[in-house]
C-alpha positions in Angstrom: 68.1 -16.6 75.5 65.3 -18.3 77.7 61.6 -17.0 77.1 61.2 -16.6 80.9 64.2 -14.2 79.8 62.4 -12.2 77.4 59.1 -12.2 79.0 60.6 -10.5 82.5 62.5 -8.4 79.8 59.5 -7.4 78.0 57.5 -6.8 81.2 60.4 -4.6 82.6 60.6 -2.8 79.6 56.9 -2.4 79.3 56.2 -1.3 83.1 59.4 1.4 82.0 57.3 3.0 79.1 53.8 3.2 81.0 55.6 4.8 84.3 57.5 7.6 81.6 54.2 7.7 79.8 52.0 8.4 83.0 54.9 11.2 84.7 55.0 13.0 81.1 51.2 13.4 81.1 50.4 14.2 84.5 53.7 16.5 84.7 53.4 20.1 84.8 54.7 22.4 81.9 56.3 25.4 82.4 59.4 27.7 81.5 62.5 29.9 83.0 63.7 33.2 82.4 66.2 35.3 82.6 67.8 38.5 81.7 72.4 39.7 81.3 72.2 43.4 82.5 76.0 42.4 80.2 74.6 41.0 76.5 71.9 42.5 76.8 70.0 39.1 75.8 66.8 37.7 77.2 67.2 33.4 77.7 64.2 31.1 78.4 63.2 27.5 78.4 60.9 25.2 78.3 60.6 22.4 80.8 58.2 19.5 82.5 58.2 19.2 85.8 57.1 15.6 88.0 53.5 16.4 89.2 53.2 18.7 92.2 56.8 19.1 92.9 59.5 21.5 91.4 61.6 18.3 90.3 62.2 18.6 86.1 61.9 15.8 84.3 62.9 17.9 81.0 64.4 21.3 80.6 64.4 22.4 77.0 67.9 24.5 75.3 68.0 28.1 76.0 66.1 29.6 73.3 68.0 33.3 72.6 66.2 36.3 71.9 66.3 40.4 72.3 63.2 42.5 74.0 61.6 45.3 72.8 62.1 47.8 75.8 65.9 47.0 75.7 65.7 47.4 71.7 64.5 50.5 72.2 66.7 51.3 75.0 69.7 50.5 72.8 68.8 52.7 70.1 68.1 55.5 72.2 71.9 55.5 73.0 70.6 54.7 76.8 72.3 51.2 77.0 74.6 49.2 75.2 76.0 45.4 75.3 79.4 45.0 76.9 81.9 42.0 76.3 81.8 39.6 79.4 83.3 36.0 79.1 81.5 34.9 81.9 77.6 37.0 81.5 75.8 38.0 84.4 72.1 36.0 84.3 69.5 37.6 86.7 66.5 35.8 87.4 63.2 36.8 85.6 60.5 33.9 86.2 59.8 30.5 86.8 56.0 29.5 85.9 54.7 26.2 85.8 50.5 24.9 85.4 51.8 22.8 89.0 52.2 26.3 90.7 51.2 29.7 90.5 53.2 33.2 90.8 57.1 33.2 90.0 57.9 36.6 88.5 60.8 38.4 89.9 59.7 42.1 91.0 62.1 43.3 88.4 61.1 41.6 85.6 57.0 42.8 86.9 57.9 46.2 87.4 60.3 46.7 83.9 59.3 43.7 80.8 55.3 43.5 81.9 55.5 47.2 81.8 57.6 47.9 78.2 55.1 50.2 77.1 54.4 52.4 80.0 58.6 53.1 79.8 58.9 53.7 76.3 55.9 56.1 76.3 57.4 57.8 79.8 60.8 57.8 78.0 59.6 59.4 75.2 57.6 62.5 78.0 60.8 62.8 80.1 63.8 62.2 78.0 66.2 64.5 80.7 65.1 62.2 83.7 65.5 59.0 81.2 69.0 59.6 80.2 69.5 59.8 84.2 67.5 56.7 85.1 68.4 54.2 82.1 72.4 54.3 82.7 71.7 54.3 86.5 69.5 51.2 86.1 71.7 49.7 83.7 74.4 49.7 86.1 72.7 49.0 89.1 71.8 45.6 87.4 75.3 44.7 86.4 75.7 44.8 90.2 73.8 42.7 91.1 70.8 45.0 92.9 68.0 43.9 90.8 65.7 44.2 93.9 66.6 47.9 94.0 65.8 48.0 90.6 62.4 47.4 90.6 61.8 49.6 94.0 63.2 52.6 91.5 61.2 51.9 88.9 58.0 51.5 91.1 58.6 54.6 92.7 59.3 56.7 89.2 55.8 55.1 88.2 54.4 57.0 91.1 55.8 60.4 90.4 54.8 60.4 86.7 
């Protein structure tokens, strides 16, 4: 192999590592979240993003977890996982240090607000066992947006 070879091999290779280098520091890291109304689960991941754009340059795996307000929602017999080959995945956030704001109103009005609902659960456990089920199944159709608007609204009648 000539050395002019190797050299513009090198260089290439070189110029390659700085450019990844200087995207990866000046990226912007941030995550994604969402929520199956059908497991029950709560997904999220990590990822970098190119500087000032939405563009990923890495998205981590989904990292699998359970909240605590659908914990407790579960064990109060108010909701319950079903089978679905195919889960539902509704939108929860999308944050990133390049941009602010990216919380869906649902996941504002119900997970920032966990302890407000168990403690109003707990006061009106008649109106719960209407409004848990209801919400449960207004998620699995897809109405998230309506969602929230309940559960704003119930906040202003307690």
């Amino acid at each position: 192999m000539p050395a002019s070879f190797r050299r513009l091999a090198f260089a290439l290779s070189a110029s390659s590592a700085l450019l990844w280098t200087a995207l990866w520091i000046s990226s912007g890291l941030g995550g994604r979240g969402f929520f199956s109304p059908d497991t029950l689960e709560y997904r999220s991941q990590s990822e970098r993003t190119v500087f000032a754009t939405e563009i990923p340059l890495y998205r981590s795996a989904f990292r699998y977890d359970s909240h605590e307000l659908v914990n407790y929602l579960v064990e109060k017999g108010y909701w319950s996982p079903r089978p679905a080959s195919e889960p539902r995945w509704i939108f929860l956030f999308h944050w990133n240090r390049n941009w602010k704001d990216g919380e869906s109103c649902f996941h504002r009005s119900f997970f920032w607000r966990k302890d407000f609902w168990m403690e109003w659960t707990e006061k009106h456990p008649e109106r719960a066992a209407e409004v848990w089920p209801q919400v449960l199944e207004l998620l699995r159709a897809g109405r998230d947006a309506e969602v929230a608007r309940l559960l704003v609204d119930i906040q202003y009648e307690s």
